[in-house]
C-alpha positions, 0 to 999 in steps of 0.5 A: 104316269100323272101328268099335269095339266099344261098352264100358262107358264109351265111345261107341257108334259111335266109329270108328277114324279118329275115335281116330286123330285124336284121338291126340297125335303123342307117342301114336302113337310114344312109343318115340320120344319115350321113346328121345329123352329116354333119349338127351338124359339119357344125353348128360349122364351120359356126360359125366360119366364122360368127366369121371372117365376116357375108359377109363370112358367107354369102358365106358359107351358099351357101357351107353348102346348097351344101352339105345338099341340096342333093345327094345319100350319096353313098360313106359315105354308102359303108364305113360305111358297109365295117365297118359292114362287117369287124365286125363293129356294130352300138351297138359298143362304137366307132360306133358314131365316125365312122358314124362321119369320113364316113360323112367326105367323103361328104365334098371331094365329095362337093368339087370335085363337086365345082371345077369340074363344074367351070372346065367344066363350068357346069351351073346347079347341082341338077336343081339349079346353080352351085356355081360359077354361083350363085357367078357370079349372085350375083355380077352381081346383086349387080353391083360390079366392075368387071367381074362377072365371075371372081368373081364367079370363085374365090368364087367357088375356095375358097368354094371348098377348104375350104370343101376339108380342112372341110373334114380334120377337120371333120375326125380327129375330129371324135373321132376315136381310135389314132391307127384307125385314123392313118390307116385311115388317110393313106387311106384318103391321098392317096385317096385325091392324086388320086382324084386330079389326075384324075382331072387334067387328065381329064382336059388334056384328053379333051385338048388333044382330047384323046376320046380313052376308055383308057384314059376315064377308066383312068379318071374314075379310079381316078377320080371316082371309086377310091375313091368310 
């Protein structure tokens, strides 16, 4: 029988099956858990573009794969246990409106993704085309006038905003108690600031041809791990 090593804070002697069973079923797959609240809230909005036009739907339907097709749901995964470290339970009555607002970080990073591979004019993201390529097809396709690329960049633009402005909807919309959300919102605001600062410093470090390791940690602290 595993067991783990003792730390400071913990019991000695703790074995692996004892922390399995006292894991929630939520704990041991919150991807899932994270990707059924995205496609509950993404039903609704999608609804709404129905209601604006079918075309915009359409388009939308491209930002709502993007977001289920994949990823690792890290982020969602580090704030939903930094919640249970700090106390946190999945029994707790507020426990559904936290695994509501830790989904929302998904839709930043859908839209951090979107604007970042139209920026580096990236052709693939998870072996299918980006969604500024895919927009380009689609005109092309359909004989628009027009540049396709243009078109395609417009549409990946407009799809990445709208998840960063989704992510807004969805977290404030979580149920969190007004005092949480509050806090919360003071996080989330700054973190947004830093996200879309380490953008444009990549963009300048490259237009720059600063390959220093400075600037490629300054990048990655913003960019990245600040809102990891």
């Amino acid at each position: 029988m595993t067991r783990l090593d003792a730390t400071p804070g913990t019991r000695p002697g703790v074995t692996t099956a004892e922390v399995a069973r006292a894991l929630h079923p939520l704990d041991e797959d919150l991807p899932g858990g994270v990707h059924h609240e995205l496609a509950a809230f993404l039903a609704t909005k999608r609804a709404d573009a129905e209601a604006v036009d079918p075309a915009f739907a359409a388009a939308v339907d491209s930002l709502i794969d993007f977001v289920l097709g994949g990823g690792k749901r890290i982020r969602p995964t580090f704030a939903w246990w930094g919640w249970r470290g700090a106390g946190g339970s999945p029994e707790d009555p507020e426990a559904a409106a936290v695994l509501r607002a830790v989904s929302s970080l998904e839709l930043i990073q859908g839209s951090a993704l979107v604007h970042d591979d139209l920026m580096d004019g990236s052709t693939t993201r998870r072996g299918t085309p980006t969604v500024h390529v895919d927009f380009a097809g689609r005109h092309r396709d359909a004989g628009w006038l027009g540049a396709p690329e243009r078109f395609g960049a417009a549409a990946a633009i407009l799809l990445g905003d709208m998840a960063l402005a989704w992510a807004d909807d969805m977290l404030r919309g979580a149920g969190l108690r007004p005092d949480v959300l509050r806090r919360a919102l003071a996080v989330w605001q700054a973190m947004r600031t830093e996200l879309f600062g380490g953008q444009y410093l990549d963009v300048l470090t490259q237009a720059r041809g600063d390959d220093s390791p400075e600037a490629a940690l300054r990048v990655d602290r913003y960019k990245t791990a600040a809102y990891t």
